[in-house]
C-alpha positions in Angstrom: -13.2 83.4 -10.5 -11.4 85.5 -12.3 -12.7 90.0 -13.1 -13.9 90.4 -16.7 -15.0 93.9 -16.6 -16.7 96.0 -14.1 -19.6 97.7 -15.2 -20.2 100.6 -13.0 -19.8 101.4 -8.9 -20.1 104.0 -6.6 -19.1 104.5 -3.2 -22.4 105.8 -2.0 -21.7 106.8 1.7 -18.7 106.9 3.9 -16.6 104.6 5.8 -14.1 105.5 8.6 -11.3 104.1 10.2 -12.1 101.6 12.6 -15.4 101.0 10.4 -16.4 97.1 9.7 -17.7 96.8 6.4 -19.8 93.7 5.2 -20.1 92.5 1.6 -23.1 90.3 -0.1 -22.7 89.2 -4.0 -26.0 88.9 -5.6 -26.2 87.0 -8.8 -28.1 88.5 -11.5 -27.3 86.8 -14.8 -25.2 83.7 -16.1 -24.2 82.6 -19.5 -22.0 80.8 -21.7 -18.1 82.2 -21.7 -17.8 82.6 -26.0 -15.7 79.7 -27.4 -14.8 78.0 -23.8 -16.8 75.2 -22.7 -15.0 75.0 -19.5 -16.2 78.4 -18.4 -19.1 80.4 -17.8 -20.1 84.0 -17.1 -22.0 85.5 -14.1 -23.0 88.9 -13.6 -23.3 90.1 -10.6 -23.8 92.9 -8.4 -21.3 93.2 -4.8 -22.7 95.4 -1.9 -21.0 96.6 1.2 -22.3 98.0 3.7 -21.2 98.8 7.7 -24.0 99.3 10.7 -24.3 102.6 12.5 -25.4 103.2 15.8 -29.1 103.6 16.1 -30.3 107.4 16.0 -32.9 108.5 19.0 -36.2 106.1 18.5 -34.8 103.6 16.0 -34.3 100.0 17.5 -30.7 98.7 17.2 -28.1 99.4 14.8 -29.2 100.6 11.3 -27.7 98.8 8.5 -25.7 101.7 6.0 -25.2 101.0 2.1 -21.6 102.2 1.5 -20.6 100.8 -2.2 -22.0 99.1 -5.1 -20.1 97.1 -7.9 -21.6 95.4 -11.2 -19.2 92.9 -12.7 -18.7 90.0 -14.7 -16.8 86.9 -13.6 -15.4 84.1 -15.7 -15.9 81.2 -13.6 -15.1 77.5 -14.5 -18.1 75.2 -14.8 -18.7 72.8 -12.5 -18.6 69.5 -15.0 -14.7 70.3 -15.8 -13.8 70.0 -12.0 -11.5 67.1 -11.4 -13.6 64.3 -9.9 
């Protein structure tokens, strides 16, 4: 896949050194890539996030939203794969 254009992000809480920071890509959209049939066009939205150590009286770690980016990809469809 290859960046089109980020649409907006924020870094909405911190991250440290020594920090682990997962990422999760939903995806919210697809359509066709204008004038290429061999590629389409997701949209999607990336997440990270790290776990903190639980706080007095919650159970286990607690999961911590750290950043949010909405892109678009160009990805190549699946027909024009080489068999």
């Amino acid at each position: 896949p290859a960046d089109i254009v980020y649409t907006s992000g924020r870094h909405v809480g911190p991250v440290f050194s020594g920090d682990t920071v997962f990422a999760s890509t939903e995806i919210r959209d697809k359509r066709d890539y204008p004038g290429r049939e061999d590629l389409g066009v997701l949209v999607t939205t990336l997440r990270g996030h790290k776990f903190r150590p639980p706080r007095e009286g919650e159970s286990g770690p607690q999961k911590v939203d750290v950043f949010y980016l909405e892109r678009e990809l160009a990805v190549r469809r699946r027909s024009h794969y080489a068999a």
